[in-house]
N, C-alpha and C positions, 0 to 999 in steps of 0.2 A: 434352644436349637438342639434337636438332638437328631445321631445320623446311626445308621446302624448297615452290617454287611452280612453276606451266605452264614449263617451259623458254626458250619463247617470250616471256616475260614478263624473264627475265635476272634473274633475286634471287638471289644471292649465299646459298646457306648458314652458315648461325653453326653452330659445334659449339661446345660449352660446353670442350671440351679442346683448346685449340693444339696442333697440333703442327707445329713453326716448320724452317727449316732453319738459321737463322742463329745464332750463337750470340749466349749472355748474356753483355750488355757488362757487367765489372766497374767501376761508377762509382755515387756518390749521386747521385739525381736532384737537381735544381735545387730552391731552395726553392718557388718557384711550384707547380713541379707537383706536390711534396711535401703543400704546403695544399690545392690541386683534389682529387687522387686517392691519397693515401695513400702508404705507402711500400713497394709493390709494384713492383721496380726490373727491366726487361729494354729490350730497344731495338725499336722498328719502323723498319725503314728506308726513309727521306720525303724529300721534296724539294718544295717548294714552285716551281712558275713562273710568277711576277709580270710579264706584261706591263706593259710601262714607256711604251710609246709607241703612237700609234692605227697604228702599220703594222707593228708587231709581231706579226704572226699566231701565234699558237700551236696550229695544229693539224698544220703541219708537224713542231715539235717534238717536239708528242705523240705522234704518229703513229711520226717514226723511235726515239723514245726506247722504246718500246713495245715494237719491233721491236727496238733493243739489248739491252735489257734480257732480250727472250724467246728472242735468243740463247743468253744467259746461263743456262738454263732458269732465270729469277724471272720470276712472276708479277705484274704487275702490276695496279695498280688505281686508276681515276683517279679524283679529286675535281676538285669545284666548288666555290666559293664563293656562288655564289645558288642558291635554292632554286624555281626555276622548271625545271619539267616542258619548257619551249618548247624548252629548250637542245640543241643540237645535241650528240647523244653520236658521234663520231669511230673512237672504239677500240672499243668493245663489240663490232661485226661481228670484231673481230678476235681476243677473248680472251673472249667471252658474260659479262662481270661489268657490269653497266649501272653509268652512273658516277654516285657518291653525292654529297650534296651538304652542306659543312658552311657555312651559311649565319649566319653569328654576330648577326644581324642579327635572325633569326627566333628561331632556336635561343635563344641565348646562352650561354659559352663552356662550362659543364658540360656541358651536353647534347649540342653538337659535338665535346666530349673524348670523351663516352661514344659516342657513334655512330662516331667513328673509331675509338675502341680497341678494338669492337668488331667492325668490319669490316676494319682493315687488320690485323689478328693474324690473316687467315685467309690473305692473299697474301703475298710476297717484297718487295715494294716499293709505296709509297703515293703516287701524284704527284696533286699537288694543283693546278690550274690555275686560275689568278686573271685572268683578262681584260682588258684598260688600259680601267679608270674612275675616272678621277678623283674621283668623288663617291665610289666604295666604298674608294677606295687607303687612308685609316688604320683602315678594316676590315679590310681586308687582312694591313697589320703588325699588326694586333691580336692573329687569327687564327693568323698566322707565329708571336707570343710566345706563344699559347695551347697548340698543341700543339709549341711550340720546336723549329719546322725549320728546315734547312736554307732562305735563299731566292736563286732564281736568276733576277737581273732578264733578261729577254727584250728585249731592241730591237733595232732595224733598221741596215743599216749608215748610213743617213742619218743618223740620232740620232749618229752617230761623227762621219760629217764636219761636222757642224755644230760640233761640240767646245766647247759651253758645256751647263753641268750640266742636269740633268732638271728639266722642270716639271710634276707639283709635288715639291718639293725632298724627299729622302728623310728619313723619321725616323731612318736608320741606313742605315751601307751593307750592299749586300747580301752573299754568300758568294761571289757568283760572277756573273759578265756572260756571257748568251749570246747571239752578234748571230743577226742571221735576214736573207737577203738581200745575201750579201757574195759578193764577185765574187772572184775567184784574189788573194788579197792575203798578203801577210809575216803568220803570226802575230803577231812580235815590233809591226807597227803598231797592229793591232787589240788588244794585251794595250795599249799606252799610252793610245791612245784610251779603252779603256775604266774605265782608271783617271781621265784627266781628266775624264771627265763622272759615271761612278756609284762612283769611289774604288773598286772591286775590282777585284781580277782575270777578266782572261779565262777564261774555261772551256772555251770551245765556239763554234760557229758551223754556223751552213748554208744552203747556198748560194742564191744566187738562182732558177736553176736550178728547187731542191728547191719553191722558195716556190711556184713556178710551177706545179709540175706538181700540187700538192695544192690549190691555187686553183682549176685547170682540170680536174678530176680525172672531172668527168664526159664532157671531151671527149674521154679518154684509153681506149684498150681493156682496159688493165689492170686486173686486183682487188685488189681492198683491198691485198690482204695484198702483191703485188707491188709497190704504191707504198708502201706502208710499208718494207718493205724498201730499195728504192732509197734513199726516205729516208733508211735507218740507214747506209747506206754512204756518202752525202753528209755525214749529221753526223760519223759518224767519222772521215775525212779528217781534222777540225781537233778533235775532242774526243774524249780520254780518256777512256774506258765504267772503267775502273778508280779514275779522279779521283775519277768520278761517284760511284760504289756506295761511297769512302770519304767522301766526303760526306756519303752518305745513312747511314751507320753513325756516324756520328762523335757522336751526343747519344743519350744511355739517355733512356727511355721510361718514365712511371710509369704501371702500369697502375690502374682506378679497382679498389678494394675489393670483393669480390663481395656484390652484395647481391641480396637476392627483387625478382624483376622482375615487378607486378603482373600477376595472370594472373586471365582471364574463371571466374570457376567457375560452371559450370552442367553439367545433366547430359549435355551433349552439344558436339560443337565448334562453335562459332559458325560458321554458314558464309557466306562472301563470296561474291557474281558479279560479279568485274571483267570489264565491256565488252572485248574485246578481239579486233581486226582489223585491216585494212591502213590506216583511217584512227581510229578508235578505240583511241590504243595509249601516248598520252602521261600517266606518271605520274611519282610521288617515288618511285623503289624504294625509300627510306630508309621513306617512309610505310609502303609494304606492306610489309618487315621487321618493322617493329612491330607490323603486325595481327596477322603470324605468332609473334611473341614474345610477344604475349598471349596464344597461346593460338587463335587463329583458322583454321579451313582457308578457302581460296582457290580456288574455282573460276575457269575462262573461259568466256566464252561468246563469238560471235558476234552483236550485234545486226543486223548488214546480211542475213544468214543464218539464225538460228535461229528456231523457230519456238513458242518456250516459255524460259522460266527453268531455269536447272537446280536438280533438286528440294534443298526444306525449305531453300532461300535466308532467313536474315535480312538480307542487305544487299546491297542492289544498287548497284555501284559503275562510274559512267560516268566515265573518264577524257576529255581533251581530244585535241586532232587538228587535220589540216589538213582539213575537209569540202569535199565540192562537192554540186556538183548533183545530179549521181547519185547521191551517197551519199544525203541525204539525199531522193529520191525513191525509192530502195528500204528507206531505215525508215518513209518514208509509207506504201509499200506489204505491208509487213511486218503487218496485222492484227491475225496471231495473237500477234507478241509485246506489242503495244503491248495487245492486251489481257489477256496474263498482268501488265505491269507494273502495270494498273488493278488489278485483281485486288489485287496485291502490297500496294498502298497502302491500298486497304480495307479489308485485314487489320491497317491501322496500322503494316505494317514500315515499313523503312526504303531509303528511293534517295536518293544522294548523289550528285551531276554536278559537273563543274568545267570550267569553259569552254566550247569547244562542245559537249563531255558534255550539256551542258544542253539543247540542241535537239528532243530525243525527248520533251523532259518538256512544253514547250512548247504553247500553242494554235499557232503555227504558225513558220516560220521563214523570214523575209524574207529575200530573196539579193542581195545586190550591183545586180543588174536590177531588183530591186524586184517581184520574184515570190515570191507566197504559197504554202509550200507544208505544208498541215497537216500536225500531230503529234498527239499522244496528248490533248493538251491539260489533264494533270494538273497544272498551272501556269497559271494566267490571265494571259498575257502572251504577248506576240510578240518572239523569238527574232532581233536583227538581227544579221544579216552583214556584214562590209564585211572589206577589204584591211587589215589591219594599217600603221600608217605609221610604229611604231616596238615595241621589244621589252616585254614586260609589265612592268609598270611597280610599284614598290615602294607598298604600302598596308598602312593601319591603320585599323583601324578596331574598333566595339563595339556587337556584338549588341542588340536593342532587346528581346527575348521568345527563349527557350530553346527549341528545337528540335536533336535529335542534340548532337553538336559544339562547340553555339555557347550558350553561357553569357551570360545579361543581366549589362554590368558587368565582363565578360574582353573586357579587350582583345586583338584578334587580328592578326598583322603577314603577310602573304605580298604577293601579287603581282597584279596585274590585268591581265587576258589585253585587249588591243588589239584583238582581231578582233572582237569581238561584246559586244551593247548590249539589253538590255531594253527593251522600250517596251509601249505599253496595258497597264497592270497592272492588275489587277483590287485590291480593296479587300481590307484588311487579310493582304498575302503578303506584303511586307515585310518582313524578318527583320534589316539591316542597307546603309546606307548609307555612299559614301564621299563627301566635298566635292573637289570638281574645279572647273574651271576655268568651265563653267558651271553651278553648283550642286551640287546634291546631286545625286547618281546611286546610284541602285538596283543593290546587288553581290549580293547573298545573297535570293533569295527561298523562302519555305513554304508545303505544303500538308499538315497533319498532320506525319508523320515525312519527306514528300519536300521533299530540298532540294537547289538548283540556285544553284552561287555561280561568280560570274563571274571570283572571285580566285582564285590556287591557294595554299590552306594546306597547313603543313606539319602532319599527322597527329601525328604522333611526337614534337610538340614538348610535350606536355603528356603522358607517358603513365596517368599515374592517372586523369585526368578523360574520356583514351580509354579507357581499361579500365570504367570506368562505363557512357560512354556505347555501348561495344559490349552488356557486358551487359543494360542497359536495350532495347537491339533486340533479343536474344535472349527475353526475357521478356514484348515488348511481343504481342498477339494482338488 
């Protein structure tokens, strides 16, 4: 089976046949993984990068590791740990595989086993990037035990010269210390240092220099792929690309048992319109993997441009973005689609938005200046804007009335987008709220099948009760 989407969108093909270049490690899996997934025994080779310290950047790493490794010809493919859309993807311009996210928080750790084992048995190597947070770090080692990687703590040379252990203190030492920020110094210093503070050895390093130029990277002429490189010759200097790739070979992999991956049956393919443009363009790939493993085809369209839906659409799917002004005074200006999307909703389908996605569904959308600018107005409520003053933030919360998706009584975990705020609601649109700091706040609102949630969930994390509720859009008229 294989399912593929727009290019421009980056989804990762699944073919139901691996064909790996690496060979099968002869070893039993661990018991742990033996109990998750069965005793289907071969290896992915992974490496996990644990940011240990808030000046430990890891996109330098990523960036030159990427580039070593594509020396190598292996492919790689990066992961996350949180399951937010906002996140910066780094690599993707550089390899088109958008980076996946196994969020154990949302997910929980079956479901992150099966979405990794299915996604990284299509590349050469799996790097998982974990960001220094302290409130998510024994998520983190959870996660590291879950799919039993290799992990490689990241910190700055600063974290060395201070030479008193990490706070917060490790569950276990890691496999390997890599500094970030180190100036011409003695390997043999920095292998002691980094045993006095995180008990392992040195691996790796890179330079100050390197930190710099991928900090300031937009004020550099260079393209991607030349600062990447530069990267990989600065990490190489002081790390072993050979260490590395026996590291990441070094643990067998139990793959999960093959089982019937609930698929939409109806007499035709469900079709999706993902919103998609230069500011309408942030989703989960992991999400839309799943529509398409349902069973789902995947259009794009253009809302800042287009002047109609593309035809026999059941779902219209608005992803989030950074908006401005102009964007949003040319979907004001846009007529004709704002009244296919009416159209759409009075046939009872289905529009799903997430974030600023929501804006178009909106009575109208307040701006930063405090400038009204209407929308479609299939949502009784006004759409506010403002500056984000920190990154989307972890929520839970439980549906109050079924609509699409959202179940009375399922409780749902994702994320809460900081830039944008509901206000004037109109009576009974409501669909869920979350408690914050002053009250309740309105996350998820409905109109019929249209719904516009301010959180971004994870699609895929439930997929039988997605697989219903796509069919149920297919069939709804």
């Amino acid at each position: 089976m294989t399912f593929r989407l727009a290019p421009r969108i980056g989804i990762l093909p699944v073919v139901a046949d691996r064909q790996r270049k690496r060979p099968v490690v002869e070893a039993s899996p661990s018991t742990r993984a033996s109990e998750v997934c069965g005793d289907m025994t071969d290896t992915i080779p992974r490496l996990m990068l644990m940011g240990l310290s808030e000046r430990a950047c890891l996109d330098p790493v990523l960036l030159g590791l990427t580039a070593a490794f594509g020396r190598n010809s292996w492919q790689p493919q990066v992961y996350t740990d949180t399951a937010s859309p906002e996140m910066v993807d780094c690599t993707q311009p550089l390899y088109g595989l958008a980076m996946r996210h196994l969020d154990l928080w949302v997910l929980g750790p079956e479901r992150c086993y099966e979405i990794f084992a299915r996604t990284a048995a299509m590349v050469d190597i799996a790097l998982i990037r974990c960001d220094f947070n302290p409130e998510r770090n024994p998520l983190q080692w959870r996660l590291a035990e879950c799919l039993d990687t290799p992990v490689i703590a990241v910190v700055h040379a600063s974290d060395l010269d201070r030479g008193i252990p990490l706070t917060p203190p490790l569950p276990r030492p890691p496999d390997g210390v890599l500094v970030t920020g180190v100036s011409r110094q003695d390997p043999r210093t920095l292998s002691q240092r980094a045993l006095s503070i995180a008990q392992a050895p040195f691996i790796g390093a890179i330079s100050q220099d390197a930190v710099t130029q991928a900090t300031r990277q937009a004020r550099f002429p260079k393209t991607l792929d030349q600062l990447a490189n530069d990267l990989a010759d600065q990490l190489l200097e002081f790390t072993s690309l050979d260490h590395l790739c026996n590291l990441a070979t070094s643990r067998p992999f139990s793959f999960p048992s093959s089982s019937d991956t609930p698929r939409v049956c109806a007499d035709r393919p469900l079709r999706i319109a993902a919103a998609w443009d230069d500011t309408c363009h942030c989703y989960l790939p992991d999400a839309l993997d799943e529509l398409q493993l349902l069973g789902a085809e995947i259009v794009d369209f253009a809302p800042s441009r287009c002047e109609d839906l593309p035809e026999n659409v059941d779902v219209v799917f608005f992803g989030s973005g950074h908006v401005t002004e102009d964007y949003l005074r040319s979907l004001a200006a846009n007529a004709c689609l704002q009244g296919a999307l009416r159209a759409h909703v009075c046939r009872n389908k289905v529009v799903y938005a997430e974030g600023t996605g929501a804006a178009i569904l909106a009575q109208a959308v307040e701006t930063p200046d405090g400038e009204l600018i209407p929308m479609t107005g299939i949502l009784s409520a006004v759409l506010r804007v403002h500056s984000p003053t920190s990154a989307a933030q972890p929520i839970e919360l439980e549906p109050a009335r079924k609509v699409w998706v959202f179940q009375p009584g399922v409780r749902m975990r994702g994320y809460l987008s900081e830039g944008v705020r509901f206000c004037d609601i109109g009576a009974e649109s409501v669909v869920a709220q979350a408690r914050c700091e002053n009250g309740p706040t309105p996350v998820v609102l409905a109109r019929k099948n249209c719904v516009a949630s301010l959180a971004y969930f994870h699609l895929g994390a439930d997929p039988e009760a997605l697989a219903a509720a796509l069919l149920a859009a297919q069939t709804t008229h």
